[in-house]
PALO-545396 format. One record per residue (C-alpha): x, y, z; residue in three letters. Coordinates in steps of 0.001 Angstrom, whole numbers, plus 500000, padded with zeros to 6 digits. Example, Ala and Ser with C-alpha at 12.3 -4.5 7.8 and 13.67 -1.06 7.14 Angstrom:
2
512300495500507800ALA
513670498940507140SER
//
This chain:
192
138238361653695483UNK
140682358708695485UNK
138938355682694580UNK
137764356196691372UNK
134391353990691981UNK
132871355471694821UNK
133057359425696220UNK
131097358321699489UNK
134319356690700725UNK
136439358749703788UNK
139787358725701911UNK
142113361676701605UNK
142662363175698491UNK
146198361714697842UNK
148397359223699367UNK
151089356468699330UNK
150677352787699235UNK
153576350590700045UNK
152864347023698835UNK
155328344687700052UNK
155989341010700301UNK
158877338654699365UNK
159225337330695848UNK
156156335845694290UNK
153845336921696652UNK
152010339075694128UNK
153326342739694673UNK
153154343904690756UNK
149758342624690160UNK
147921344151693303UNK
150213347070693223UNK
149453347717689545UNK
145480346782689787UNK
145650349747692944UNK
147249352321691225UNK
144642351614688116UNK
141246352046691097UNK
143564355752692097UNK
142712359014690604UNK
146110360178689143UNK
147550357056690205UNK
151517355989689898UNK
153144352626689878UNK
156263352712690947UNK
158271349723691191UNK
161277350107692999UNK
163258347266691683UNK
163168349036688751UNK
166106351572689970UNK
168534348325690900UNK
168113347551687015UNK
169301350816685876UNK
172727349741687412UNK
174021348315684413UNK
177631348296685374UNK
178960347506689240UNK
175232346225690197UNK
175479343532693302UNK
172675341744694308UNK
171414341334697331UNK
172246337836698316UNK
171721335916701888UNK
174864336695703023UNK
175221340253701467UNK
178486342312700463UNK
178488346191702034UNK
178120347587697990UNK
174955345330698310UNK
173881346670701013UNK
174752350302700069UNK
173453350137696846UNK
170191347607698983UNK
170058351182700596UNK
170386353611697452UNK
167554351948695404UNK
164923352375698599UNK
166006356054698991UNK
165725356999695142UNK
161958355046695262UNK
160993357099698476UNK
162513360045696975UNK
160712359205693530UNK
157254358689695681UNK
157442361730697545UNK
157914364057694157UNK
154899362221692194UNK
152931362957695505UNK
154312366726695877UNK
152762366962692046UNK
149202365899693024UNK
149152362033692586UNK
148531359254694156UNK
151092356891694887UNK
151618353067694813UNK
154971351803695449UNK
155885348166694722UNK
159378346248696612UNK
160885343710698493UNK
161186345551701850UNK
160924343393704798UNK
162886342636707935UNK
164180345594710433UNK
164322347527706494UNK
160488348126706502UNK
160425350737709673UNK
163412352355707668UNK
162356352791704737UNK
158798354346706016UNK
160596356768707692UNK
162071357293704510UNK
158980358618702549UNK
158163362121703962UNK
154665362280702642UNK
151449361024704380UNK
148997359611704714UNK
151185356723703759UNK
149393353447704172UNK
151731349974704236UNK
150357346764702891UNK
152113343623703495UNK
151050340808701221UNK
151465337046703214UNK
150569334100700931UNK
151215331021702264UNK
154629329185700921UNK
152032326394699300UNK
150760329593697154UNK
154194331369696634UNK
155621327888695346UNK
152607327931692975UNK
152630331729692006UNK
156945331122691007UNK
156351328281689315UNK
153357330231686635UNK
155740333386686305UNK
158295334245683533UNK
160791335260685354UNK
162489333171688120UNK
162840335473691466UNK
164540332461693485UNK
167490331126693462UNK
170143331807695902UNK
167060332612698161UNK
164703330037699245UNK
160670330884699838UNK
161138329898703388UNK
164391331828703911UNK
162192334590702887UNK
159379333798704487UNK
161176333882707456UNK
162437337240707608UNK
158963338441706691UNK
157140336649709424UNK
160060336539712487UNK
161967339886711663UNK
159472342400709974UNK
158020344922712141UNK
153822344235712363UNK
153353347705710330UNK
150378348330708361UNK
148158346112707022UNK
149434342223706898UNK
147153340209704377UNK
147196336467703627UNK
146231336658700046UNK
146651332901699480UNK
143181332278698226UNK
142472335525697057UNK
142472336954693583UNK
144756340069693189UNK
141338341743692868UNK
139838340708695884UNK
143492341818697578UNK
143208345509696516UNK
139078345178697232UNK
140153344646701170UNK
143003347268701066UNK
140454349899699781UNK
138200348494702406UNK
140723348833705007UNK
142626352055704240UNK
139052354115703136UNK
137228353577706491UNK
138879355653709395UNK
142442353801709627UNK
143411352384712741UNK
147030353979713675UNK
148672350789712811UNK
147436350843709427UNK
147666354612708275UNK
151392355486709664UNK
151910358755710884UNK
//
């Protein structure tokens, strides 16, 4: 069974989670807290593959080059790729990234596996201003939160499961996506 806690749930023996949400929003923490409820569970963070670039990397700015793009491009195929062999090997999978905008429907297509279930985390600004300014590491800068914010609400496609975390702990977050995805999922929730 999937969720290590309870074996009454109706959940399929694997799947994929796709936690998404601009910067701050709290993608490592549920997506890390999700994997740990999973039987065989995986974390995979997909920024981690734009790090490995350590010569020639170019960020993805507002007003992005085409390497940018391209390589915007190579780090989402390398994570679905990545997501699809863990799940081909019998584990459950949890994968962590920026992907919003007219990218999202692209980059589900993208992962071959299912049941693939995407989760898109929507704090308000007034939280995402607080969550940045409690973090290490800085994740704005030529970006704005409601530049981002933007994209995510006006140009995402309304895939999956959209949750306003704002006022929830990152417990109570992955509490409603087991909720959620373990009950019979609604189409636009479980993709096909």
């Amino acid at each position: 069974m999937m969720w290590q806690e309870n074996a009454n749930l109706n959940v399929p023996d694997r799947c994929i989670f796709l936690v998404t949400g601009i910067m701050a929003s709290g993608k490592s923490t549920v997506a890390q807290l999700l994997a740990e409820k999973l039987n065989r569970g995986v974390h995979l963070r997909g920024d981690s593959f734009r790090r490995m670039i350590v010569n020639g990397r170019e960020e993805y700015m507002p007003e992005p080059s085409e390497e940018a793009i391209r390589q915007l491009w190579l780090r989402y195929k390398i994570t679905a790729s990545a997501a699809d062999t863990y799940f081909e090997e019998g584990f459950n999978v949890v994968v962590q990234d920026v992907v919003i905008g007219p990218f999202l429907s692209e980059f589900v297509k993208m992962i071959r596996s299912r049941p693939l279930y995407v989760v898109v985390l929507t704090p308000n600004e007034k939280a995402i201003e607080q969550r940045e300014a409690s973090r290490t590491k800085t994740g704005y800068g030529a970006w704005t939160i409601p530049h981002l914010n933007q994209i995510l609400q006006t140009e995402t496609p309304k895939l999956g499961m959209w949750i306003d975390s704002s006022e929830q702990t990152p417990q109570e977050t992955v509490d409603e996506i087991l909720r959620i995805s373990c009950r019979k999922p609604p189409r636009s929730t479980q993709l096909p």
